[in-house]
C-alpha positions in Angstrom: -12.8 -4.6 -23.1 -9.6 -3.7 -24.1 -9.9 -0.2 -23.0 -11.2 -1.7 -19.3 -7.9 -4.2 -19.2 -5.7 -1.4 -20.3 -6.9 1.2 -17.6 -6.5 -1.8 -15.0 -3.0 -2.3 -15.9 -2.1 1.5 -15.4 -4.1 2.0 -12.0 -2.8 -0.8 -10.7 1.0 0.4 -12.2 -0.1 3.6 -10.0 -1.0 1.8 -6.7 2.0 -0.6 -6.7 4.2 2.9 -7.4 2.7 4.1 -4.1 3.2 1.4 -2.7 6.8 1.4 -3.9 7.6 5.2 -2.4 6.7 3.7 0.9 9.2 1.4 0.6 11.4 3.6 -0.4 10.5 5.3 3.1 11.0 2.5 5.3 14.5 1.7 3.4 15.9 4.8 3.6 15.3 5.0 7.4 16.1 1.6 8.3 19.5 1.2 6.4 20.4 5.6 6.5 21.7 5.1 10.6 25.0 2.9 9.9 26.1 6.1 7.8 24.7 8.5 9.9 26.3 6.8 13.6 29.7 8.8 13.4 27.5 12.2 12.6 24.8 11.5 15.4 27.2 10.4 18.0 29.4 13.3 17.5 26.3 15.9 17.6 24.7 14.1 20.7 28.0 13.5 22.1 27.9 10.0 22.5 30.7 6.9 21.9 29.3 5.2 18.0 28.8 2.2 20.0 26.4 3.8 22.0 24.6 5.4 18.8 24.8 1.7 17.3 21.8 1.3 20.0 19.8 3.6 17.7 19.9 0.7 15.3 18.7 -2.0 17.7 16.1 0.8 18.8 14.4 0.6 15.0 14.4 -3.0 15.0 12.6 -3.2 17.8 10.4 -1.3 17.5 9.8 -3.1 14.2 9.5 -6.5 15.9 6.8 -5.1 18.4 4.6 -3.3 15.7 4.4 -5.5 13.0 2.2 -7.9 14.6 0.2 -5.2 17.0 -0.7 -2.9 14.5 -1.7 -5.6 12.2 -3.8 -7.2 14.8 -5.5 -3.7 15.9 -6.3 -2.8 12.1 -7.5 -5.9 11.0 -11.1 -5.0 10.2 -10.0 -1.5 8.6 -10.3 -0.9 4.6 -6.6 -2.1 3.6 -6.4 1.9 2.1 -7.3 3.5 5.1 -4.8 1.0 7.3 -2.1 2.1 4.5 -2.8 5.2 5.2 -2.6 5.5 8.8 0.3 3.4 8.6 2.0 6.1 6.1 1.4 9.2 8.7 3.2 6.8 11.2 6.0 6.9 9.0 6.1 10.6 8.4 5.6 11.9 11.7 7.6 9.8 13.4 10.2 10.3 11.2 10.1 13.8 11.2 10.1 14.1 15.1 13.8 12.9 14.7 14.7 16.3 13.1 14.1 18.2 16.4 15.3 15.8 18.7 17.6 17.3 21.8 19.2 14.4 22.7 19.7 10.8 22.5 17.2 9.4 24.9 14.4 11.4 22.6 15.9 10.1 19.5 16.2 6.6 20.9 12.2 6.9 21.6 11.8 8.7 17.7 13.7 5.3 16.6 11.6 2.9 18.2 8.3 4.7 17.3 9.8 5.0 13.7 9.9 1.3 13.2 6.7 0.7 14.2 4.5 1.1 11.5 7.6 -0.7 9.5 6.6 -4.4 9.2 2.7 -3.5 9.2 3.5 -1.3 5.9 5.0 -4.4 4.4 2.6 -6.6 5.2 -0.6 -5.0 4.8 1.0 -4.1 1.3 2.0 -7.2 -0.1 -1.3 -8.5 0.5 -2.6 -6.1 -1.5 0.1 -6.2 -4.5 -1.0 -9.7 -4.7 -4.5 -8.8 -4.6 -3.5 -6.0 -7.4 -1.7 -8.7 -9.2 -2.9 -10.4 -12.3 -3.2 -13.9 -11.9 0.5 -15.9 -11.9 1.8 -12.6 -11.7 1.5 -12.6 -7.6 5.4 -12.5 -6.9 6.1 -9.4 -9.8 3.7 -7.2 -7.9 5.1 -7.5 -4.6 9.0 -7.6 -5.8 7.4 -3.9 -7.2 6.4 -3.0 -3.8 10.3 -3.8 -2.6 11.8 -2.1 -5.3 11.7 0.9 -3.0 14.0 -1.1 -0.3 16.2 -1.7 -3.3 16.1 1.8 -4.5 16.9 3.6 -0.9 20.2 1.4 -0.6 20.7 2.5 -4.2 19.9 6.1 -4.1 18.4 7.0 -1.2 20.8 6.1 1.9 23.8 7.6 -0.4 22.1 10.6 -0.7 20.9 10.5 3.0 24.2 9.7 4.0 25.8 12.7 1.9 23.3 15.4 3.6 24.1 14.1 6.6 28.4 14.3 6.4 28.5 18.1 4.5 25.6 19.3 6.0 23.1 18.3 9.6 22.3 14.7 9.9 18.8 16.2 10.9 18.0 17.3 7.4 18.4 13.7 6.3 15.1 13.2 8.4 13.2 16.3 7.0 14.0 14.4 3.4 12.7 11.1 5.0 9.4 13.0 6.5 9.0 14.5 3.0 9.1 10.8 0.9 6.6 9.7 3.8 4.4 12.8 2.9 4.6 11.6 -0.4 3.5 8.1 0.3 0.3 9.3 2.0 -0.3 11.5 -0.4 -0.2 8.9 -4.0 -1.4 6.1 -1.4 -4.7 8.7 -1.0 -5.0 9.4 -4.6 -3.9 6.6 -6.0 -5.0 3.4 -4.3 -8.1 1.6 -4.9 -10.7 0.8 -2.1 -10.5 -3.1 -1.2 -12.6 -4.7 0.6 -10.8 -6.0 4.1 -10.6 -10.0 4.0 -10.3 -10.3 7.6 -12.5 -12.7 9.4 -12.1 -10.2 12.0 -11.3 -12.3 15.2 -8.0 -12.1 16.8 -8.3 -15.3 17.7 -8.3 -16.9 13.8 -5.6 -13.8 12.6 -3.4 -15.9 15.4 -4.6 -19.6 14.8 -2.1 -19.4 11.7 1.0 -19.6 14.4 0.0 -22.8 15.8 0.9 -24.1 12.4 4.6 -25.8 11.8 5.1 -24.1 8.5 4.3 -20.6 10.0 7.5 -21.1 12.2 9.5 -22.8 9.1 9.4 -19.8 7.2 10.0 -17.7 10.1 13.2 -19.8 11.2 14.4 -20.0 6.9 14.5 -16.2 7.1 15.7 -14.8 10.5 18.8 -17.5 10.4 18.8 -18.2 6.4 18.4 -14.0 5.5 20.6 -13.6 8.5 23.4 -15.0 6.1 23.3 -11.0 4.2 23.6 -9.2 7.2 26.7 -11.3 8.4 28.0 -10.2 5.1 26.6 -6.4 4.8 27.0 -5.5 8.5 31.0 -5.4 8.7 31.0 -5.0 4.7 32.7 -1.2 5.2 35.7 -2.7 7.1 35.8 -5.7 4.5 36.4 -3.9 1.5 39.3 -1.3 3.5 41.0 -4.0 5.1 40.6 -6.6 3.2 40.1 -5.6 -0.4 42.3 -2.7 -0.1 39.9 0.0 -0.8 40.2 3.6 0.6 37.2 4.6 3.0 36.3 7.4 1.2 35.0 4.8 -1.9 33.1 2.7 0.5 29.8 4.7 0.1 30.0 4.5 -3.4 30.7 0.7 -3.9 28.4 0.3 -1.7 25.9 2.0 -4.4 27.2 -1.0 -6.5 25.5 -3.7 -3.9 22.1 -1.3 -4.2 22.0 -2.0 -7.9 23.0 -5.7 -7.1 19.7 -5.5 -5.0 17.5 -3.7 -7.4 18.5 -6.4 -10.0 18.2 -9.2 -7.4 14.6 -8.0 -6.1 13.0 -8.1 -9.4 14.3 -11.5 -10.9 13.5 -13.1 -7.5 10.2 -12.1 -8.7 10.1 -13.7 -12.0 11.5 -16.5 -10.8 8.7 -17.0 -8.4 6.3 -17.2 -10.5 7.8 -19.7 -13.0 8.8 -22.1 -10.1 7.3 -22.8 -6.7 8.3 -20.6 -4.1 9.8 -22.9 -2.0 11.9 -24.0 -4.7 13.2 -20.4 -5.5 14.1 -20.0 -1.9 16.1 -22.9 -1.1 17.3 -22.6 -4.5 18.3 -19.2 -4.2 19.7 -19.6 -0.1 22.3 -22.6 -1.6 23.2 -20.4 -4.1 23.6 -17.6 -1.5 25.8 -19.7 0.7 28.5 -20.4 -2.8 28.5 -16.8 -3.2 29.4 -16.0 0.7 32.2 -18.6 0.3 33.5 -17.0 -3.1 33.2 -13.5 -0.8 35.5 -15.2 2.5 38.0 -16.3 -0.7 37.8 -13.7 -2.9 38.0 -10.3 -1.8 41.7 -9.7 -1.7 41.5 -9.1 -4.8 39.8 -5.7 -5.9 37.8 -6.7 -9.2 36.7 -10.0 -7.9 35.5 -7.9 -4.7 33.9 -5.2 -6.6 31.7 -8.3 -8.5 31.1 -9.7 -5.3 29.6 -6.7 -3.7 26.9 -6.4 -6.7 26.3 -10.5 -7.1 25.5 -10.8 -3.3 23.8 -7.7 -3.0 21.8 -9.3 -5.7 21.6 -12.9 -4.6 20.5 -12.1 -1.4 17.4 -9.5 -2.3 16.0 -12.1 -4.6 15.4 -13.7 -1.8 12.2 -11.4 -0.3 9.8 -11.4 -3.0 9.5 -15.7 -3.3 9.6 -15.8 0.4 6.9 -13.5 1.0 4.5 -14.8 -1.6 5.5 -18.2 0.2 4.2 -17.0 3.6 1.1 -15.3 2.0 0.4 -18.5 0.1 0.8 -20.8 3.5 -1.5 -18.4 5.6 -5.0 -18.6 3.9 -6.9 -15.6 6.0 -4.3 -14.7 7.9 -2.0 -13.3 5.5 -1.6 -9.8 6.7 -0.2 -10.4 10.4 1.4 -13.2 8.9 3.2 -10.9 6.1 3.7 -8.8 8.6 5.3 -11.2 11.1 7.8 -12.1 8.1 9.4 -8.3 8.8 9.9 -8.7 12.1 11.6 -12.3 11.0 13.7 -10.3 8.6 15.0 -7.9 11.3 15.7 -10.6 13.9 17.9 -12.0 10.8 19.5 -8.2 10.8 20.9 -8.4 14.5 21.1 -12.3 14.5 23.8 -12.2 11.5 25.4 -8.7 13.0 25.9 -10.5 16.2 26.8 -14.3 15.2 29.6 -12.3 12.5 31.2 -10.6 15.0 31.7 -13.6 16.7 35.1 -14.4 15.0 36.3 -11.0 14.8 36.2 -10.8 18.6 38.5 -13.8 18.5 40.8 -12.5 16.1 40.3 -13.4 12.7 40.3 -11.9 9.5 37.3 -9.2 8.2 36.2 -11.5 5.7 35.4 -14.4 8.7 31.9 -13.5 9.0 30.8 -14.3 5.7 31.8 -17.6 6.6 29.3 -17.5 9.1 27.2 -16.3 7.1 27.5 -19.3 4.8 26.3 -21.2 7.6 23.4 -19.3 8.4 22.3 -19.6 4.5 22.9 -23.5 4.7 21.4 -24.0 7.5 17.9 -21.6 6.0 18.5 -24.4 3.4 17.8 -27.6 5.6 14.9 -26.0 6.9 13.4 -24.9 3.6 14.0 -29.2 2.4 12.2 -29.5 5.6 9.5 -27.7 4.8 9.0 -29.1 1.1 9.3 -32.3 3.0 6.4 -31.3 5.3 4.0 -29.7 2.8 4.3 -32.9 -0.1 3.2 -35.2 3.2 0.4 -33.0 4.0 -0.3 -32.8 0.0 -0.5 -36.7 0.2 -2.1 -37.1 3.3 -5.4 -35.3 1.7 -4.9 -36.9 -1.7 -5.2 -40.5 0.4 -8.4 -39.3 2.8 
């Protein structure tokens, strides 16, 4: 018996490490581009604004996967839909390195974020699945600890090949990690059954539910709050904190172990409280921190702290938030899961946009943490609205 649970533990330590590298795929080719834009736009000759599309490119084409891909592999095995969705990653990836000029990389962008959101979805299902029991939230903050891990490693490293050498071998490294994936997901990953009732129709019925669009709205406005913060953070910690550009990259290594740290406790914390505790919890404290951040950073040390306690406030967010959505859509979880990434990436260019807001008018770098304090409040009042909503419903079918 012992021998049985203690062979569990170590296959499932295996699967959720695949798992992981995969993450580590997506998050070194999601968050690589900002330091890559001056590289790219000088190769493809281009203005950085112009390259800044190549951003909104891979968004997009996350938003416009995550849900299709989902919804065309819903009766696969969820190993051979990781699988498929791992090639995506490498090949796609990999086309960038050849690419002879914008419009083509544009179109590698796009088709790169595709399989982005499905990944994540499909494979936080199945950490949960993986999970021992009241250890849901762990197995899935394991899964994002490759996110974490490519803004701690990964995109500094990316980001170095592609200054002092070709940004394009930055994209043979990204190829190679989604190789990798394919490859441990293929050895290592266990064959579960598929859980989908198969029809479209029921995958979608989850949407007509109010607490579907809840936790959509808490995360593209109240996550939104960390890319108001970590989209202008470069020009932030220069002209504001005093820094010199050259040590942006590697304080920005500090905010990656500030995630790292952040990912994993969010985890824990999960599953001791409720999750929708944890996350409004977690968005008020988020929205304290973006305050101390707008007040703060003119002084170096106090910055330096900020960087890692926001960069670690704000990933503890992801793991209670998606075990919240899993938990909310009983047979639907997948497109549901996946629908939270797109929800995550309209937070991306909803808190790049609404941040730039003030600079446009003139104030200060450090004014769009300020809006992104109230982004996070305002993720906040819809979280009490949805605790609000779910102990009537609770009540309702305790009275019937």
């Amino acid at each position: 018996m012992k021998n049985n649970q203690s062979f569990h533990i170590h296959q499932m330590k295996k699967s959720l490490f695949a798992l992981a590298l995969g993450g580590l795929t997506i998050g070194i080719t999601e968050f690589v581009m900002m330091g890559l834009l001056p590289d790219i736009a000088s190769n493809l000759k281009v203005t950085i604004p112009v390259a800044g599309y190549l951003i909104s490119a891979y968004a997009l084409g996350v938003v416009i996967g995550a849900p299709t891909l989902v919804i065309l592999g819903r009766n696969y095995p969820p190993k051979k839909m990781l699988l498929i969705l791992a090639m995506m990653l490498a090949v796609f990836n990999s086309l960038s390195i050849i690419a002879p000029n914008y419009e083509f990389l544009f179109v590698t962008r796009l088709l790169s974020g595709l399989p982005h959101g499905a990944f994540f979805g499909v494979g936080a299902v199945v950490a949960s699945r993986l999970a021992d029991k009241g250890k849901e939230a762990q197995a899935i903050s394991i899964m994002f600890s490759g996110l974490t891990i490519a803004n701690l490693l990964g995109v500094p490293l990316g980001t170095y090949i592609g200054h002092h050498f070709v940004w394009r071998y930055t994209f043979v490294l990204i190829g190679l990690v989604g190789l990798l994936t394919f490859l441990f997901l293929y050895l290592w990953m266990p064959d579960l059954e598929s859980k989908s009732s198969g029809s479209m129709k029921t995958q979608l019925q989850f949407f007509k539910k109010a607490e579907a669009w809840l936790i959509i709205a808490i995360t593209a406005i109240g996550f939104g709050g960390l890319f108001a913060w970590i989209s202008y953070i470069a020009p932030l910690l220069t002209d504001v904190s005093g820094f010199s550009p050259e040590s942006v990259s590697y304080i920005l290594i500090l905010a990656g172990l500030g995630m790292v740290v952040g990912n994993f406790l969010g985890g824990k914390i999960a599953d001791r409280f409720s999750p929708p505790i944890t996350v409004l919890m977690l968005l008020l404290v988020m929205a304290l921190d973006l305050i101390l951040v707008y007040f703060g950073s003119a002084n170096q040390y106090v910055s330096l702290f900020l960087v890692f306690m926001t960069g670690c406030i704000s990933f503890a967010v992801v793991a209670p938030i998606q075990m919240l959505m899993i938990q909310t859509a009983a047979g639907s979880e997948m497109i549901a899961s996946a629908a939270l990434q797109g929800s995550f990436n309209i937070g991306n260019a909803l808190g790049a946009f609404l941040g730039g807001l003030p600079l446009f008018a003139g104030y200060s770098y450090a004014s769009p943490n300020l809006v992104g304090v109230a982004m996070a409040i305002i993720g906040a009042g819809i979280a009490v609205l949805f605790i609000v909503k779910r102990k009537r419903k609770m009540i309702a079918v305790a009275n019937s």
